[in-house]
Structures are given as structure tokens and as C-alpha cells.
C-alpha positions in Angstrom: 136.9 178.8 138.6 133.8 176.9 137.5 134.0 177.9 134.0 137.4 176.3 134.2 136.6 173.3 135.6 133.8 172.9 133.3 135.7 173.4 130.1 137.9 170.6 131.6 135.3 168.4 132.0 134.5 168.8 128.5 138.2 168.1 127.0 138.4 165.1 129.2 135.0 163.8 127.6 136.4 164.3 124.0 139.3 163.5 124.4 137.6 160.2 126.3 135.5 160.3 122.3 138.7 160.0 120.4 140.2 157.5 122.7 137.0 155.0 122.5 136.8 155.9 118.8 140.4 154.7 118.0 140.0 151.6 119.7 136.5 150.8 118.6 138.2 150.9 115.2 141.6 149.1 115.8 139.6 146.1 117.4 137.6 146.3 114.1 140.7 146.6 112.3 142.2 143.3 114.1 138.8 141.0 113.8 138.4 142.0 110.0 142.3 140.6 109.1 141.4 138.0 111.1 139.0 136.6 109.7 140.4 137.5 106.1 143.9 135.7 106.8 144.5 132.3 107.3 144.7 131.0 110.7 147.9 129.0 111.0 147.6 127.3 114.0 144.3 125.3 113.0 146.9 124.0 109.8 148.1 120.5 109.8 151.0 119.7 108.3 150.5 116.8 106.0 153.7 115.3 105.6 154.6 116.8 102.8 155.2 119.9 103.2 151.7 121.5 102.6 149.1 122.4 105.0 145.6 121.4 105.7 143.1 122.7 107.8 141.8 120.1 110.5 142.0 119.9 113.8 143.9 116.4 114.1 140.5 114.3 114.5 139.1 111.9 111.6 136.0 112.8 110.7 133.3 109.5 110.0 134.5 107.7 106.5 137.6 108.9 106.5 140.6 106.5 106.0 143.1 106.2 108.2 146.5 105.0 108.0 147.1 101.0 108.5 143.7 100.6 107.4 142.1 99.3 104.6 139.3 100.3 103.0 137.3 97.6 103.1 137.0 98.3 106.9 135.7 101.2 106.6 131.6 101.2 107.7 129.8 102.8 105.1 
């Protein structure tokens, strides 16, 4: 009965192994396409039709619309 018990012990810890194993690699899997795909929903769409990263601030210098560029500070 002990023998038993301990060769359960030791199925449950592999297959415990395996199951950290597989997810150690699909959450390795998921970060790596990640960061090698583009990331949509920090795109902008610029009016026409094509997409620009941003994230809907202007940055210093940059003109904005209904401005000319003489007002900008330089």
C-alpha cells in the first residue's frame, strides 16, 4: 500500500513537470508574437486610411490642425 501510494506521488509530480513545462512555454509562445506583431490597438487611424502608431497626444513641435506654423514655439 505504501509502494502504491508512493509511485502515485511520483506520477502526480511529473505529470505536475509536464503541466508547468507546457505552460511555461505557451506564455513564452504568446509574449514572443507579441512583441513581434504589431499591436493594433496603439494604431491611429490617420484619415486616410493608413495607420500610425501614437497614442492620440501631440508631442512638443508638432503641428496641429487650425494652426499655423508660425505659432508654433520653437
Amino acid at each position: 500500500m505504501e509502494q502504491s501510494k508512493q509511485n502515485l506521488i511520483k506520477i502526480l509530480l511529473i505529470v505536475n513537470l509536464v503541466i508547468s513545462t507546457c505552460a511555461a512555454i505557451g506564455v513564452g509562445y504568446i509574449a514572443y508574437k507579441q512583441n513581434t506583431s504589431p499591436n493594433f490597438s496603439e494604431m491611429e487611424p490617420r484619415g486616410d486610411g493608413r495607420m500610425f502608431p501614437g497614442n492620440g497626444q501631440f508631442q512638443p513641435g508638432q503641428f496641429q490642425p487650425g494652426q499655423d506654423q508660425s505659432d508654433q514655439t520653437q
